[in-house]
Phi, psi and omega in degrees: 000321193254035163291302186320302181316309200260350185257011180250318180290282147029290172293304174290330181267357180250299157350312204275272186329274179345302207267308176305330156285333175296309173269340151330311207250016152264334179281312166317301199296330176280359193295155148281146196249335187267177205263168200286133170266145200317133163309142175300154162060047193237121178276151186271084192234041161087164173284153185082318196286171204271131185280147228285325181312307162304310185292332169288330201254354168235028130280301233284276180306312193276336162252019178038062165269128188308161173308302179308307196299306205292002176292294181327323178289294164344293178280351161280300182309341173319273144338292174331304184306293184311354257191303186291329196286309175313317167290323205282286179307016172238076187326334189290333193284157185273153186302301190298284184331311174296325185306303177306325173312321169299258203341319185295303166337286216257018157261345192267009184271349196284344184242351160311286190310348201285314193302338154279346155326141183271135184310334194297328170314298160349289185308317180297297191305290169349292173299334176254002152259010151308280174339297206299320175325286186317332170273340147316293173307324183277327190285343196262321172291001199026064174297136195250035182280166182269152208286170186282147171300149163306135168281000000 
């Protein structure tokens, strides 16, 4: 009887050991290990940032833009992409080389798009790459500041 006892406690504690391992290890076995592929129409601005798709569709609202300007905004972003994709696959460049290179990028999509703009946009568009810095410069300082009320 009391063989039984300890070859049943036993028995439960290699049972235990098993199934607690068992659940260590599933969470491992489920992560996807390649890595995520870029969403269409996603400019490469970091974690968080507004995806180009998103970004045509909150200039679109936030400048009132005409049919024509988001066509337009559209085939830059476009470029753009294309453009971002080509740096991104170009093993040769140093991490700072590509980075300053992303800048150039997204600075000659940031003055294209300034030039189709109506000044009054202008004025808008200005302001709302203002924001954005500024709200860069608080995530890279790591800022505990509290977020701008939503407009």
């Amino acid at each position: 009887m009391k063989m039984t006892i300890f070859r049943k406690a036993g028995m439960q504690a290699a049972m235990l050991a098993l199934c607690t391992s068992a659940l260590c290890t599933m969470p491992m076995m489920a992560q996807d290990t390649t890595p995520p592929a870029a969403p269409q129409g996603q400019m490469g601005r970091g974690r968080g940032g507004p995806g180009m798709g998103n970004q045509v569709e909150m200039l679109t609202k936030k400048l009132n833009l005409t049919p024509d300007q988001v066509t337009q905004v559209k085939a830059i972003d476009a470029d753009t992409m294309k453009q971002v994709d080509a740096l991104r696959s170009d093993t040769s460049l140093s991490r700072d080389d590509r980075r300053s290179k992303m800048m150039d990028i997204h600075k000659a999509s940031t003055d294209k798009i300034r030039g189709i703009l109506t000044d009054d946009q202008k004025t808008k568009f200005d302001a709302m790459q203002a924001e954005m810095q500024e709200k860069m410069k608080e995530r890279r300082q790591g800022g505990d500041a509290p977020p701008s009320p939503p407009q």
